[in-house]
C-alpha positions as CSV (number, residue, x, y, z in Angstrom):
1,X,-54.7,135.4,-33.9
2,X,-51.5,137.3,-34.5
3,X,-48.1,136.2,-33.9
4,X,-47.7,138.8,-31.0
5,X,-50.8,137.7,-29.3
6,X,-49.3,134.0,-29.7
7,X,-46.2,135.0,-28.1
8,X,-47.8,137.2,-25.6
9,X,-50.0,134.5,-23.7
10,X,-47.5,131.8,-24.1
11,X,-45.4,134.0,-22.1
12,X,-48.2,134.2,-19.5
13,X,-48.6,130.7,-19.4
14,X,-45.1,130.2,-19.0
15,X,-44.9,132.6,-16.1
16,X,-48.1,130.8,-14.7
17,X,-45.7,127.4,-14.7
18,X,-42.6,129.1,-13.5
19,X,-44.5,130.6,-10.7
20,X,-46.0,127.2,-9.5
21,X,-42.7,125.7,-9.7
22,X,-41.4,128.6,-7.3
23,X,-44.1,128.0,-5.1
24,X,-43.6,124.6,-4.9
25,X,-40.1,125.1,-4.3
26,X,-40.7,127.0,-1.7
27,X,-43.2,125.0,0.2
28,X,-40.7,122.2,0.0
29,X,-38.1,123.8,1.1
30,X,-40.0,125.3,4.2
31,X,-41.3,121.9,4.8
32,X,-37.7,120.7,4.7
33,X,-36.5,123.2,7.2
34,X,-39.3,121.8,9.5
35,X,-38.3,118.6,9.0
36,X,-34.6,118.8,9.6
37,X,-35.3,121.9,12.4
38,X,-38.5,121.7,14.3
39,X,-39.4,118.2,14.2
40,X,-35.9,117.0,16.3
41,X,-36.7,119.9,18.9
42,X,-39.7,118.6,19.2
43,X,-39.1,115.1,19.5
44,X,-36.3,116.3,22.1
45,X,-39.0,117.9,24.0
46,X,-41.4,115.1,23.7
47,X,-38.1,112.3,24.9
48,X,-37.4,115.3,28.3
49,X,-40.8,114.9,29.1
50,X,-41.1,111.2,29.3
51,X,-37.4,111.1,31.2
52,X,-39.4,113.8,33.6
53,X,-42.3,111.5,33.6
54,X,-40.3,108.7,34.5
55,X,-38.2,109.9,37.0
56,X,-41.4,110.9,38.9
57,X,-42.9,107.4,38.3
58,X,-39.7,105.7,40.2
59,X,-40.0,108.1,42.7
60,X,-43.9,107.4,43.4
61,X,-42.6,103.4,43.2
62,X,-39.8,103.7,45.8
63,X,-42.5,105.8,48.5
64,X,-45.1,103.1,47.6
65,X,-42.8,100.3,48.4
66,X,-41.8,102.3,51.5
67,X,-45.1,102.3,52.4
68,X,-45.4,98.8,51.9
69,X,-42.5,97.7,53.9
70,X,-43.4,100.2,56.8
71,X,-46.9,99.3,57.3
72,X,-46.6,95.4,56.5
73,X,-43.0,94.8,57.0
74,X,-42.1,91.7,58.7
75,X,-39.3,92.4,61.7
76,X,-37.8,90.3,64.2
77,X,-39.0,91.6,66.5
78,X,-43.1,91.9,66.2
79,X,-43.9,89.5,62.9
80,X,-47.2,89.6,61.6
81,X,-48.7,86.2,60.7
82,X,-51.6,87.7,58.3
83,X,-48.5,88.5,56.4
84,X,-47.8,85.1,55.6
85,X,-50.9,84.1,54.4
86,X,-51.3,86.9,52.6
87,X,-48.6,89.2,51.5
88,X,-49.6,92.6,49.9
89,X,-49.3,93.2,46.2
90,X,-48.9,96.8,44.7
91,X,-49.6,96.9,41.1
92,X,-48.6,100.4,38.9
93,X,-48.2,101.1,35.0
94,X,-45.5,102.7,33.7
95,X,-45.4,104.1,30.0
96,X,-42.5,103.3,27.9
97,X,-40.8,105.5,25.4
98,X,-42.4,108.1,23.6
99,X,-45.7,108.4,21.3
100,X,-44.5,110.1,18.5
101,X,-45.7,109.2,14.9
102,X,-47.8,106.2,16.1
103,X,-50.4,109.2,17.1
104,X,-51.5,110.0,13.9
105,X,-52.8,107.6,10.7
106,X,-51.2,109.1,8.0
107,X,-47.4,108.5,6.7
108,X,-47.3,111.9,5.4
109,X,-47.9,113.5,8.5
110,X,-45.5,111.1,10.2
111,X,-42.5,113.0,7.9
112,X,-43.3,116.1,10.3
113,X,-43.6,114.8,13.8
114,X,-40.8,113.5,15.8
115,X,-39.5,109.6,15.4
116,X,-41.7,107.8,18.7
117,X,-38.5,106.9,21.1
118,X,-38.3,103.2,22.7
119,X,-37.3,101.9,26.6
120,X,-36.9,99.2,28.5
121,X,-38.1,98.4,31.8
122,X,-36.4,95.2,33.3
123,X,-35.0,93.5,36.6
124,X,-31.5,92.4,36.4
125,X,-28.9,91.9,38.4
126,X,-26.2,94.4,38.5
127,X,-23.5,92.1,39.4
128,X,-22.4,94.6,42.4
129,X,-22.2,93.5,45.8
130,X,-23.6,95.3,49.2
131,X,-21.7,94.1,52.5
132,X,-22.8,94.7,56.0
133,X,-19.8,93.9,58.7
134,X,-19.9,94.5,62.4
135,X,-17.3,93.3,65.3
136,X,-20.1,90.8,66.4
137,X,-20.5,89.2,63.2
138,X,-16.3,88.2,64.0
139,X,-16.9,86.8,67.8
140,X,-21.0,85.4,68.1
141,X,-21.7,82.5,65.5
142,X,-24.9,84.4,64.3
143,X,-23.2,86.0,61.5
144,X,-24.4,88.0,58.4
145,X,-25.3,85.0,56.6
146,X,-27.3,86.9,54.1
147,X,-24.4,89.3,53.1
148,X,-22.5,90.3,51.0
149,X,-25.8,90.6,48.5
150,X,-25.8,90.7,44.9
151,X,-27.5,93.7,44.1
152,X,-30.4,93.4,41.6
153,X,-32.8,96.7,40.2
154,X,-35.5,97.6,38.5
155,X,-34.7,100.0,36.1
156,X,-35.7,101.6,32.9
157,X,-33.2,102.2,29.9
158,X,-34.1,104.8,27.5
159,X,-33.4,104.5,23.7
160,X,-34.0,108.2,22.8
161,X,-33.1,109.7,19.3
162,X,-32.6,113.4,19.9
163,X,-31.9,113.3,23.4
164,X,-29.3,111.9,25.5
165,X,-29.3,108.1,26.9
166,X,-30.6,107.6,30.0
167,X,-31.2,104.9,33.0
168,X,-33.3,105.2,35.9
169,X,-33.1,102.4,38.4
170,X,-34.7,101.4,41.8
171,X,-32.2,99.2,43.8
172,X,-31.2,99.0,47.7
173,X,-34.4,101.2,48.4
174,X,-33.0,104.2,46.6
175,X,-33.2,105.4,43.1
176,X,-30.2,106.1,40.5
177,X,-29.9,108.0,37.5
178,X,-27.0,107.0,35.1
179,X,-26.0,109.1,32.2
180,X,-22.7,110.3,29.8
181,X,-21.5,111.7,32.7
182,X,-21.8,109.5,35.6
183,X,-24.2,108.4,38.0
184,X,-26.3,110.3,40.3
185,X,-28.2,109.5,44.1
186,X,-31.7,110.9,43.2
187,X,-33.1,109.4,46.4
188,X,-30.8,107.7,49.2
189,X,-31.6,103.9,50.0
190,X,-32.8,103.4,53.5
191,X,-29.7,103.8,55.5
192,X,-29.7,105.7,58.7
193,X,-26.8,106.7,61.1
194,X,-27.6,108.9,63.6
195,X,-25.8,109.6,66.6
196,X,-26.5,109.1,70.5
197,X,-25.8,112.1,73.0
198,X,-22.9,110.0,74.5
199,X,-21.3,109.8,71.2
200,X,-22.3,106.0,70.2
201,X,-24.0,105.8,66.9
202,X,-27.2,104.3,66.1
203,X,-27.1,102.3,62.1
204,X,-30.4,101.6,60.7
205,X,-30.7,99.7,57.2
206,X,-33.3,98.7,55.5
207,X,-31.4,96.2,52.5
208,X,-34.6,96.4,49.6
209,X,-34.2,93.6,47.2
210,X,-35.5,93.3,44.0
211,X,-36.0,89.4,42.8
212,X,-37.7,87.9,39.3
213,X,-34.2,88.7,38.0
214,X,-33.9,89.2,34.1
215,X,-38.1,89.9,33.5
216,X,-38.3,93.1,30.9
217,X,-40.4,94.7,28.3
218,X,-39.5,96.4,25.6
219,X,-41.3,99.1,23.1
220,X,-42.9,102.5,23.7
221,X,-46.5,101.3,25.4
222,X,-47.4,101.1,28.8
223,X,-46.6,98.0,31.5
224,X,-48.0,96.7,34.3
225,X,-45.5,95.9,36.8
226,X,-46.6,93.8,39.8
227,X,-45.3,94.0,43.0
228,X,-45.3,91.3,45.8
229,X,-43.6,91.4,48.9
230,X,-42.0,88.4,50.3
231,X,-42.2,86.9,53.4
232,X,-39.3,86.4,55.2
233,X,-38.2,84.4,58.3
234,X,-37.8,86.5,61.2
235,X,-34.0,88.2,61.0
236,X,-31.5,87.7,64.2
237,X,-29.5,90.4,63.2
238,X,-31.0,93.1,65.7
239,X,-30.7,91.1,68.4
240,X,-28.5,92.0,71.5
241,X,-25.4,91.0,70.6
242,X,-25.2,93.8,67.4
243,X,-25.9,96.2,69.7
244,X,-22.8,96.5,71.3
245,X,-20.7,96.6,68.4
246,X,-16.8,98.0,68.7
247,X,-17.7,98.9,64.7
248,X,-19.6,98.4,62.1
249,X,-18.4,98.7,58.5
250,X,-20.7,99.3,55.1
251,X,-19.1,98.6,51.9
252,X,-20.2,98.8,47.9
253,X,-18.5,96.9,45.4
254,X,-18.6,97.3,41.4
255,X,-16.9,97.1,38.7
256,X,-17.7,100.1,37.1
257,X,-16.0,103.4,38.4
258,X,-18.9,105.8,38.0
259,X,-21.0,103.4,40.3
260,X,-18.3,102.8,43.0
261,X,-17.3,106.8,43.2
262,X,-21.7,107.7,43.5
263,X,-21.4,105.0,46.5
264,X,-18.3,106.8,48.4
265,X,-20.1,110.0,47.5
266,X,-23.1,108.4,49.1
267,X,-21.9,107.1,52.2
268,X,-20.1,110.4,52.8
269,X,-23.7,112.5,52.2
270,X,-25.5,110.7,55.0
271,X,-22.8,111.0,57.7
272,X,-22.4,114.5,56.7
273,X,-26.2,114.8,56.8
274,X,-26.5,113.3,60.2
275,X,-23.8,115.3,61.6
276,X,-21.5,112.6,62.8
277,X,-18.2,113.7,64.1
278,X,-15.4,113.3,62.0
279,X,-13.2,111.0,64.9
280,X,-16.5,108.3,64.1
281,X,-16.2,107.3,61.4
282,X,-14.2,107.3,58.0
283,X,-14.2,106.1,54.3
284,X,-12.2,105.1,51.6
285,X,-11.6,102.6,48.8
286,X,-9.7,99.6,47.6
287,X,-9.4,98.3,43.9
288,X,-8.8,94.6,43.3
289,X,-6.5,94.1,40.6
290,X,-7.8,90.0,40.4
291,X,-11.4,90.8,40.3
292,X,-11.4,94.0,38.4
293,X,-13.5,96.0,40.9
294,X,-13.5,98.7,43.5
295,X,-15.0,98.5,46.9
296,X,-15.8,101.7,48.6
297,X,-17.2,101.4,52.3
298,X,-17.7,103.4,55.5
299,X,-16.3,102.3,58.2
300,X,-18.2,103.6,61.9
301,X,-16.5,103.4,65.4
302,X,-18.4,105.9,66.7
303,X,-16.2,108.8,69.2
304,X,-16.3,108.4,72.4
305,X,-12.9,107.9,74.3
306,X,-14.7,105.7,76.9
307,X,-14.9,102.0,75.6
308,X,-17.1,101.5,78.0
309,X,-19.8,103.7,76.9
310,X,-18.9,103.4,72.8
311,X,-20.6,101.4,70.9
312,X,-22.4,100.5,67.7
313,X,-26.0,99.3,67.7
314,X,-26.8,98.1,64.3
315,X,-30.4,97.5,63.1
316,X,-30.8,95.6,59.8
317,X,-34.3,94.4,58.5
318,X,-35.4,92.6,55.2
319,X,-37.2,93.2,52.5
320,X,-37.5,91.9,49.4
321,X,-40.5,92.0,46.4
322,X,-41.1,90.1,43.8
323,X,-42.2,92.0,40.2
324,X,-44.1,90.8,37.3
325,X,-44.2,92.5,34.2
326,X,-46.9,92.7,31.8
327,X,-48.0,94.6,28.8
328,X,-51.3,96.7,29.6
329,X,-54.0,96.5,26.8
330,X,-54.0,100.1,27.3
331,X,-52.0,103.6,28.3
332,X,-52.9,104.8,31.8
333,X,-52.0,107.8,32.6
């Protein structure tokens, strides 16, 4: 072979080489861009979704403990004694965290999908306090013996990687999202203050507590949480005498500021919601400089210049469930 045919298909062969090395770099650096692009987009995606899917699960929790309470609640004033033989138990799964990699077999493929995102679901006590005060708790010696209450939750604490951090709890009947910037009321406990035609006001609370304090799960499968309601011994605190009420105040305390200011905001909602007139009630807040905390509360009088014919009747019932949590075999959907 001549020397200019040598030359000639080394030079081929060379091209052939430098063209699969372009190739290659090119695939890599697409993959790369996938990597460092698509994939977190994708695992933000996947982490909205499951923040979606879990606000919907407390939501469906807080109607079926509603349920629960209204059809087997136990009141002072019509208990039901196949209650306390056998209370009812709701049981519902709730998925934690994301899927993510743990879909698929392969480590190479797990390079291009999204880092699977952890939670967990627990019952804890908040260390907050919810008061209930009424002029007949100062002058009959049935007093609110149960309150103040330490408030406990169930709630679920995200541990995302390409979204932000987020916390859904069920406490008091209502459910709470905290995030970066504060907390918000996604569904008011079960506090109502209406108001009669003669300018009395009506307040009806329904105090849900939350007990097997400090039970949680951790990872990104599903759990079983249990439900059980408690039975409770009949409550005096409908009876006559806290119907007649000169006032009747509600109060929050916390030591977190975020918590305390959703609370005021809170209180303020449901008068507003109800229509109350402004002359009936009013709020406000106080910060203890010993204890560190910040008590907002609402404070009802109700508006009619006649003491005669104002008054505050104040309804308060129980009800408190007990949750287990468990680690289901597998997902349910």
């Amino acid at each position: 072979m001549r020397d200019g045919d040598r030359a000639r298909n080394n030079s081929y062969a060379m091209s052939e080489v430098i063209g699969f090395v372009l190739l290659l770099g090119i695939i890599i650096a697409a993959l790369s861009l996938y990597t460092v692009y698509v994939v977190p987009v994708n695992g933000r995606e996947d982490e909205i979704a499951q923040l979606n899917y879990v606000e919907e699960q407390f939501t469906d929790y807080k109607v079926l403990l509603d349920g629960v309470w209204d059809s087997h609640g136990i009141n002072t004033n019509s208990p039901d004694p196949a209650l306390i033989i056998s209370p009812p138990t709701t049981v519902k799964t709730v998925r934690l965290g994301t899927g993510g990699a743990t879909h698929f077999g392969g480590s190479s493929l797990a390079l291009f999908r999204p880092v699977p995102s952890y939670a967990t679901l627990a019952v804890n006590s908040t260390g907050d306090t919810f008061d209930i005060d009424s002029s007949s708790s100062h002058s009959v010696k049935a007093t609110l013996v149960d309150f103040p209450i330490t408030v406990t939750s169930l709630e679920y604490r995200s541990n995302n990687y390409y979204w932000i951090q987020q916390r859904y709890s069920y406490e008091l009947g209502g459910v709470f999202l905290t995030q970066n910037d504060g907390v918000i009321n996604r569904i008011s406990p079960l506090i109502s203050i209406t108001a009669a035609d003669n300018k009395s006001v009506v307040v009806n609370i329904v105090p849900v507590q939350i007990t097997k304090t400090n039970a949680s799960s951790s990872g990104n499968g599903p759990v079983r949480v249990e439900t059980t309601q408690r039975v409770l011994p009949a409550y005096n605190i409908s009876s006559s005498q806290y119907l007649n009420n000169q006032w009747v105040n509600l109060s929050y305390t916390s030591s977190d500021n975020a918590t305390a200011a959703m609370w005021l905001g809170l209180f303020r909602n449901i008068v507003t919601r109800e229509g109350l007139d402004s002359s009936a009630y009013k709020t406000g807040s106080a910060y203890n400089t010993g204890t560190k905390k910040t008590t907002v509360y609402l404070y009802i009088t109700g508006s009619n210049p006649d003491p005669q014919l104002n008054k505050v009747s104040l309804y308060v019932q129980r009800a408190e469930f007990n949750v287990t949590l468990n680690s289901a075999a597998t997902e349910i959907e």
